[in-house]
MDAnalysis code that builds the backbone (N, CA, C; Angstrom):
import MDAnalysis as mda
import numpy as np

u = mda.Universe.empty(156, n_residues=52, atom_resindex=np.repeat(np.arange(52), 3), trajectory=True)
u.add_TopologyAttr("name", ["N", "CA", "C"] * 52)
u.add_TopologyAttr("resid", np.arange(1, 53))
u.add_TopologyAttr("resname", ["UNK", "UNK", "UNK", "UNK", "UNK", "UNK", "UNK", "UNK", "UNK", "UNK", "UNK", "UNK", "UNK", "UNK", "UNK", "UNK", "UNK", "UNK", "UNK", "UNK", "UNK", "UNK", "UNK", "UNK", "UNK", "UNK", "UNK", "UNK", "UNK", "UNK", "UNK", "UNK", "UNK", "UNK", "UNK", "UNK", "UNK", "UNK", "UNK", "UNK", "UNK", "UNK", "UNK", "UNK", "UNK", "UNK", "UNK", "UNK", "UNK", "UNK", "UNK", "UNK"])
u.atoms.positions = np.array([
    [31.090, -136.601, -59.031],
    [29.654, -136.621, -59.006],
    [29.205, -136.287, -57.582],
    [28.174, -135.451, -57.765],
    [27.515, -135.054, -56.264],
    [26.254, -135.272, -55.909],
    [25.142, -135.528, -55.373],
    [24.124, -135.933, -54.977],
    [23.732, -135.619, -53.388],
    [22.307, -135.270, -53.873],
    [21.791, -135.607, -52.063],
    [20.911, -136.943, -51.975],
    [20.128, -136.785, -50.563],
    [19.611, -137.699, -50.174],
    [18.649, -137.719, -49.141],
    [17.812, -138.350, -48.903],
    [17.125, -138.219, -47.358],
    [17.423, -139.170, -46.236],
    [17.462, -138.851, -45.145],
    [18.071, -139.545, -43.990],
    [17.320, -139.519, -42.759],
    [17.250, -140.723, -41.849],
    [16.723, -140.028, -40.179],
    [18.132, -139.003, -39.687],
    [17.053, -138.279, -38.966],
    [17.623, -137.504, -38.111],
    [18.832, -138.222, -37.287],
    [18.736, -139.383, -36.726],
    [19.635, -140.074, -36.147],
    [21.017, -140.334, -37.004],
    [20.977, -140.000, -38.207],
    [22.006, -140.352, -38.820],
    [23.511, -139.511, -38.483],
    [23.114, -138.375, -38.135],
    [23.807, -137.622, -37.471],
    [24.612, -137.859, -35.696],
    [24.418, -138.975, -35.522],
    [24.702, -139.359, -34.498],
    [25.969, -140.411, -34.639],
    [25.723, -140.984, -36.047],
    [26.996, -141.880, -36.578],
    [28.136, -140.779, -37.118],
    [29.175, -140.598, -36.590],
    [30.587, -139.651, -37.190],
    [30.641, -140.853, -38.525],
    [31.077, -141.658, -38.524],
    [31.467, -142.414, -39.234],
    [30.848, -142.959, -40.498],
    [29.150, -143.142, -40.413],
    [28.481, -142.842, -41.516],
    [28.588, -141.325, -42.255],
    [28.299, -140.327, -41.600],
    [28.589, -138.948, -41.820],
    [29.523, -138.399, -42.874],
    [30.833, -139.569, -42.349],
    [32.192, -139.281, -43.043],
    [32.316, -139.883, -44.509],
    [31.255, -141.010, -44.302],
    [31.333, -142.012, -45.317],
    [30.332, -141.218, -46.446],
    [29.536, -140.819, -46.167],
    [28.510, -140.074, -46.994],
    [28.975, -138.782, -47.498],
    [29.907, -138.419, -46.996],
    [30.587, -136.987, -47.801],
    [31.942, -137.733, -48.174],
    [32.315, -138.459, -48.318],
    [33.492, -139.312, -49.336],
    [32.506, -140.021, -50.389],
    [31.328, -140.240, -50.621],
    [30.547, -140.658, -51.395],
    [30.563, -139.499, -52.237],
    [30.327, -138.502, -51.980],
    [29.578, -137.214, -52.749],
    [28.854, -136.540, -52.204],
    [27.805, -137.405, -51.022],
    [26.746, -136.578, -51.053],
    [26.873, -134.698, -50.485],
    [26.016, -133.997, -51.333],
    [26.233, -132.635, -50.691],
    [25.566, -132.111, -50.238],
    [24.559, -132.463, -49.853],
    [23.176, -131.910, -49.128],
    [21.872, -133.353, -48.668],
    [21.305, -133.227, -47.414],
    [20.481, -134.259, -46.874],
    [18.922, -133.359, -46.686],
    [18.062, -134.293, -46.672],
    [16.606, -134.177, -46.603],
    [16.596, -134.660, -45.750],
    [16.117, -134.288, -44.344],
    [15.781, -134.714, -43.031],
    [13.855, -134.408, -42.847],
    [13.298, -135.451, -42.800],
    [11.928, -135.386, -43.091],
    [11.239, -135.154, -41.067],
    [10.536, -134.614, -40.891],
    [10.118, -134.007, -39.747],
    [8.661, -135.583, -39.665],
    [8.587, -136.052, -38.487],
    [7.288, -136.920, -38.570],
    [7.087, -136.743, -37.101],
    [5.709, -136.447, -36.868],
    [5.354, -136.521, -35.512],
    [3.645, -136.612, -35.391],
    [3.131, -137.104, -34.501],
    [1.549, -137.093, -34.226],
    [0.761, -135.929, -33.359],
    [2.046, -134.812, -33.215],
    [1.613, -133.791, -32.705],
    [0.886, -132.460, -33.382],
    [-0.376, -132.472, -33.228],
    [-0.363, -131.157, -34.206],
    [0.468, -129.974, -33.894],
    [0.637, -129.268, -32.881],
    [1.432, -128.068, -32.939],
    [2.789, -127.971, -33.543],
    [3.314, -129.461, -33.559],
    [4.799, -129.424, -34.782],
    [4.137, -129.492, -36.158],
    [3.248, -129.701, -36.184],
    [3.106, -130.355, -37.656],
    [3.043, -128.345, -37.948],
    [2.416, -127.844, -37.148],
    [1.769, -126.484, -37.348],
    [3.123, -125.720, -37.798],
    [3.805, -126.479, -36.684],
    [5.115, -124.934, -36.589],
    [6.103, -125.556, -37.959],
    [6.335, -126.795, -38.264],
    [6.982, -127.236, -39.414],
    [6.135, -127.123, -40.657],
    [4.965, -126.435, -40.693],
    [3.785, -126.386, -41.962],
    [3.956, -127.156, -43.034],
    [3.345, -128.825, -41.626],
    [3.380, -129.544, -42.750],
    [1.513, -130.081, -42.680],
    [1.003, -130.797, -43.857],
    [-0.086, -130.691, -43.284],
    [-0.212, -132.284, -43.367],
    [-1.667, -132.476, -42.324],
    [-1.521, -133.856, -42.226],
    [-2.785, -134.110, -40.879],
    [-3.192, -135.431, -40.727],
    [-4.401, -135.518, -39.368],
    [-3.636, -136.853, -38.308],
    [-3.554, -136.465, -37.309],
    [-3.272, -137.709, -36.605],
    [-4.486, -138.478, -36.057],
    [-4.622, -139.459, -35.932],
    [-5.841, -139.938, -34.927],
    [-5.369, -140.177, -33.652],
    [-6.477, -139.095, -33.460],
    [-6.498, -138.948, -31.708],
    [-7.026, -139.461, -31.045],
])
């Protein structure tokens, strides 16, 4: 069985979770972009308002 998933970005910083998550199955990750900047939000076209 194979599956993805979504993750922080930081997850990539653990080898060892990493390893553990592809002995699980998983075969692909959703890394979600979050920031209060508009010009990322722009360049990642995501849409959204921060309060400024």
């Amino acid at each position: 069985m194979s599956f993805s998933t979504q993750v922080s970005i930081d997850a990539a910083r653990d080898p060892e979770l990493v390893q553990l998550c592809g002995e699980a199955g998983i075969t692909g990750v959703f890394v979600g972009i979050e920031t209060p900047n508009q010009d990322s939000l722009r360049e990642t076209k995501k849409s959204g308002k921060t309060s400024e």
